[in-house]
C-alpha positions in Angstrom: 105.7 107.8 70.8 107.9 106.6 73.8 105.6 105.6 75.7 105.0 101.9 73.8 109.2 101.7 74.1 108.9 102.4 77.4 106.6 100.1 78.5 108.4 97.1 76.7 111.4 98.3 78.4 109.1 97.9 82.0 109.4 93.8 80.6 113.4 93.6 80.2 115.6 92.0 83.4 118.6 94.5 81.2 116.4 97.7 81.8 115.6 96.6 85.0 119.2 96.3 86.4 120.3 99.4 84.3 117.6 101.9 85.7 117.6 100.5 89.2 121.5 101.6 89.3 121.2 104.9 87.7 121.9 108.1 89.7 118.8 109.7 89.5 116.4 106.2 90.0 116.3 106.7 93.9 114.9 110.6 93.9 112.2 109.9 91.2 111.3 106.7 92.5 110.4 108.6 95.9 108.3 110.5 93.8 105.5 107.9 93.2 106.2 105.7 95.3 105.4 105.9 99.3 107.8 103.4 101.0 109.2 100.5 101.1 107.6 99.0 104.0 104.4 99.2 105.7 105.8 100.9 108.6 107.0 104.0 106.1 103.8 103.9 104.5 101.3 104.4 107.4 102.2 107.9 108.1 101.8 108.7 104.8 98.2 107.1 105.0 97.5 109.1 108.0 98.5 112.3 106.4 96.3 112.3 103.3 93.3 111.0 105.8 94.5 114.6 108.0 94.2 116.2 104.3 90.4 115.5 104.3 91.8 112.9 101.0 91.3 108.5 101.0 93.4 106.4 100.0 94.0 102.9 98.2 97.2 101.1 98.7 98.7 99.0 96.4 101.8 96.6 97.9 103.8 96.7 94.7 105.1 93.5 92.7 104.4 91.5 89.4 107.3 89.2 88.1 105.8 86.4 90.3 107.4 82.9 89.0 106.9 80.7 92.5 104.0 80.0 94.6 105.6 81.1 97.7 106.2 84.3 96.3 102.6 84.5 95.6 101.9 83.4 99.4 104.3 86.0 100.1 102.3 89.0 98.5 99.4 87.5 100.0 101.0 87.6 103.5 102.1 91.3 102.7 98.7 92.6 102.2 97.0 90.7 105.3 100.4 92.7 107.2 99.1 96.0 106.1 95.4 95.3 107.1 96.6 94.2 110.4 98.5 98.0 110.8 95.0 99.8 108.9 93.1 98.4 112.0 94.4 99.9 114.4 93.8 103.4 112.6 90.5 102.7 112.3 89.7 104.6 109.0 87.6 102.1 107.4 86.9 102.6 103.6 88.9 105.6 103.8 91.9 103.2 103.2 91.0 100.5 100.5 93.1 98.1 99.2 94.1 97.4 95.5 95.8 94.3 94.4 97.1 92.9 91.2 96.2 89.1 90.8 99.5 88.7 88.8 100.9 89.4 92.6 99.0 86.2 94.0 100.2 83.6 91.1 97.3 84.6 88.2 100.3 83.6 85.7 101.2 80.1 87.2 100.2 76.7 86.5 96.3 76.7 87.9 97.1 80.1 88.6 93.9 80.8 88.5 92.3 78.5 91.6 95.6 80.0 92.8 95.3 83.7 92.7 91.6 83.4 93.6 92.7 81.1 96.9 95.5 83.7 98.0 93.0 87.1 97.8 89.8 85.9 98.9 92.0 86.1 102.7 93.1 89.5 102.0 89.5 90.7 101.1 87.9 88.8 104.1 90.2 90.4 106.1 89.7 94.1 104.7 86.1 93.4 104.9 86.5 92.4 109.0 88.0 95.7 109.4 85.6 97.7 107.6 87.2 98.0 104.3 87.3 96.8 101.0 89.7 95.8 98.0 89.4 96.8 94.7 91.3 93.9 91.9 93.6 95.9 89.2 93.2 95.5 85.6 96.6 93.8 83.6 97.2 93.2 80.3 94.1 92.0 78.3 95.0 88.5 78.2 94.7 88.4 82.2 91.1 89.7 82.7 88.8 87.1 82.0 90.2 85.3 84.9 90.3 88.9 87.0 86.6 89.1 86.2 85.5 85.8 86.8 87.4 86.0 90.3 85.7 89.6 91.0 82.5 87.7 90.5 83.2 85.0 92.8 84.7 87.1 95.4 81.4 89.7 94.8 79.2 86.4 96.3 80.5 86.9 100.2 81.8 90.3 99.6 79.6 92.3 97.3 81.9 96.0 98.0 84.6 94.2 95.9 85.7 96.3 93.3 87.4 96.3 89.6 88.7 98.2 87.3 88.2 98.5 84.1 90.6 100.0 81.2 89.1 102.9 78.5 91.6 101.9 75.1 90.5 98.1 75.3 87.4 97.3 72.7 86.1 95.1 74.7 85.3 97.5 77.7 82.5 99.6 76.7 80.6 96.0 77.2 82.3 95.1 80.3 81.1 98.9 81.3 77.3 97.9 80.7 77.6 94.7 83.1 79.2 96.1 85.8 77.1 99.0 86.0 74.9 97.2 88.5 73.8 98.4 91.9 76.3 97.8 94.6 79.5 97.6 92.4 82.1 99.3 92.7 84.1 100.3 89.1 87.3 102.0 88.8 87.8 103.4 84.7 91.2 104.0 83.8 92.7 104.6 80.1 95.2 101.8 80.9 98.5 101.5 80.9 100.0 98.5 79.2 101.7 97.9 75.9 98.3 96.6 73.7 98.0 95.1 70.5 96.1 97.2 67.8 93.8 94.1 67.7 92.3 94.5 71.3 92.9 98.5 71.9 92.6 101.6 70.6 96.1 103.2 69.7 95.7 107.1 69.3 95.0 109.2 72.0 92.1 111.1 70.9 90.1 107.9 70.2 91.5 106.3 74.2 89.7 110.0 75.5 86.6 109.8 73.3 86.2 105.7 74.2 86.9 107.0 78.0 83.9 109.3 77.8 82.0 106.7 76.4 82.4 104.4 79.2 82.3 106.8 81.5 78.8 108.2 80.9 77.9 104.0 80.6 78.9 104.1 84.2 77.3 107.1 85.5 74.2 106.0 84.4 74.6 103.2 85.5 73.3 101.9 89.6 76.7 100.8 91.0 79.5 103.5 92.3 81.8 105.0 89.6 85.7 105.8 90.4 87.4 107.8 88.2 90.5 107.3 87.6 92.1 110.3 85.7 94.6 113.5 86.3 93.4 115.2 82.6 91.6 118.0 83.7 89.2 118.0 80.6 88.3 114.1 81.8 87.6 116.0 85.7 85.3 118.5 84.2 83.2 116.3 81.7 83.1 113.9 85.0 81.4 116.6 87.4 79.1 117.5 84.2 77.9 113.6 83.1 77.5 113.4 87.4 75.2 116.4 87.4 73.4 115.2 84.2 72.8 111.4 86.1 71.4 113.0 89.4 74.6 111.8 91.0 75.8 113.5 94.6 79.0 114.5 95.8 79.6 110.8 97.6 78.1 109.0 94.8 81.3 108.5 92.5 84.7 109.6 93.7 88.2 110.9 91.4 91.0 108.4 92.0 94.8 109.6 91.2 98.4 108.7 91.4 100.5 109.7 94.8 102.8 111.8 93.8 100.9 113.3 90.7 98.8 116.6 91.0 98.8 116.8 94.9 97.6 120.2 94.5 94.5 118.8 92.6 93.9 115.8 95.1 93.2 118.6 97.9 90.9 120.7 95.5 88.4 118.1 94.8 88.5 117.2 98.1 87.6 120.9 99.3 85.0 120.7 97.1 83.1 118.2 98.8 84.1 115.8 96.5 85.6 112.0 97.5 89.2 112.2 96.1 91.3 108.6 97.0 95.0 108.4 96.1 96.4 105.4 95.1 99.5 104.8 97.1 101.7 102.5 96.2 104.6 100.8 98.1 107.1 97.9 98.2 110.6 97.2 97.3 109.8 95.7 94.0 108.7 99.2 92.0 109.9 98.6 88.5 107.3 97.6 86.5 105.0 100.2 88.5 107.5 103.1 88.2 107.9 102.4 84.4 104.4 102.7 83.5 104.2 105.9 85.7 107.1 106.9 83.1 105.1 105.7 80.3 101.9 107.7 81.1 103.5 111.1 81.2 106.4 112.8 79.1 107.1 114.8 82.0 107.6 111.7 84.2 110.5 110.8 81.8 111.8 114.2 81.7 111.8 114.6 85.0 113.6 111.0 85.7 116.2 112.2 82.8 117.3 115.2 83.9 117.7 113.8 88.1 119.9 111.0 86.1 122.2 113.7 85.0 122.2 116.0 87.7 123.1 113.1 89.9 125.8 112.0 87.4 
């Protein structure tokens, strides 16, 4: 029942300043998030390579109100491929970007958003990697499609995401299911109207099965993005069911969230990608991370007052 209050809260400049100066913020901000810069979060990259685990990397930020701050985000992610190349990892660090980031939300936002990420994604793509384009609230992604289908034309490994508890997604599911794309499934994470998404839990799990098994039979490459351990197992089964090898879908989770797990899967021959996130502007990330989990929330609560 928090969770919706929560996520509303992840929209208010008061919350904001409030949880960025409480005691606790600092330590369980650390906790899902890698860094603040690039140069914090490359060693943390190179560590989950060393772990046998991929990553994706997401340079967090949302409230974008200028277009130089959307130039800005843009110049951001070209700064981090510029560091990845020198590793040399290739797809084994991905990119994921949120076209809110690169001024979706702006007048002509979006020419806008689609002008500031087809760079990052050419440049990804010259270093042997690729990017995969976020999902946001429901009102954003007919414009994050269309722009995943324009960007798909030169650089077909683009990938999106798609979110379980929206109606709409069980047919966006049966489009994308195409050879060569790349879809990430997710249950979503943003405060939805009962008009567009499903509001209890057991019907967001049964709709994620649903689209799950739309994706595995489908040609393109499933990522599954999930930490319920019910979701893992019906994964490996629907996998086994569609003929699907080991490197033919891969588990996506949060850093910072069942690390234990991440290395598992991974021992098991299985692709496991964590999706790292970093950046000084963490709030609306961090809340939703808060959101997802009662845990999280504990856990934040009780650093709050041990700090205090």
């Amino acid at each position: 029942m928090l969770g919706p209050v929560i996520l509303a809260a992840s929209r208010s400049d008061k919350m904001r300043r409030f949880v960025s100066a409480a005691p606790g913020t600092k330590q369980v901000v650390a906790r899902f998030i890698a860094g603040e810069t690039v140069e914090q979060v490359v060693p943390v990259v190179k560590e989950a390579v060393a772990k046998g685990l991929e990553v994706t990397l997401d340079v967090v930020g949302e409230d974008i109100t200028t277009r130089e701050q959307a130039a800005a985000a843009r110049d951001a992610y070209l700064e981090l491929i510029e560091q990845l190349a020198g590793l040399g990892l290739g797809t084994k660090a991905e990119m994921s970007v949120k076209l809110s980031m690169f001024g979706q939300s702006l007048e002509g936002g979006h020419e806008l958003a689609l002008a500031n990420v087809r760079p990052v994604v050419e440049a990804a793509a010259a270093i042997g990697t690729t990017v995969t384009l976020d999902a946001e609230d429901h009102t954003t992604l007919d414009s994050m499609f269309a722009i995943h289908e324009e960007l798909r034309k030169d650089f077909p490994q683009t990938g999106c995401v798609i979110q379980a508890y929206l109606f709409r997604t069980e047919d966006d599911a049966r489009r994308l299911s195409q050879a060569g794309s790349r879809v990430r499934i997710v249950k979503g994470a943003y405060k939805e109207p009962a008009s567009v998404a499903y509001q209890d839990k057991a019907e967001i799990d049964k709709a994620y099965v649903r689209v799950l098994k739309i994706l595995m039979e489908g040609d393109g490459y499933p990522m599954i993005g999930s930490h319920d351990p019910r979701l893992i197992a019906i994964t490996q089964e629907l996998a086994r069911s569609a003929g699907r090898k080991l490197d033919d879908y891969e588990f996506q989770m949060l850093y910072g969230i069942r690390g234990d797990e991440h290395v598992r899967l991974a021992a098991e021959g299985h692709r496991m990608r964590v999706y790292t996130a970093y950046g000084t502007d963490w709030y609306g990330y961090f809340m939703r991370r808060l959101a997802e989990k009662p845990a999280n929330l504990l856990f934040f609560l009780r650093s709050m007052i041990t700090k205090g």
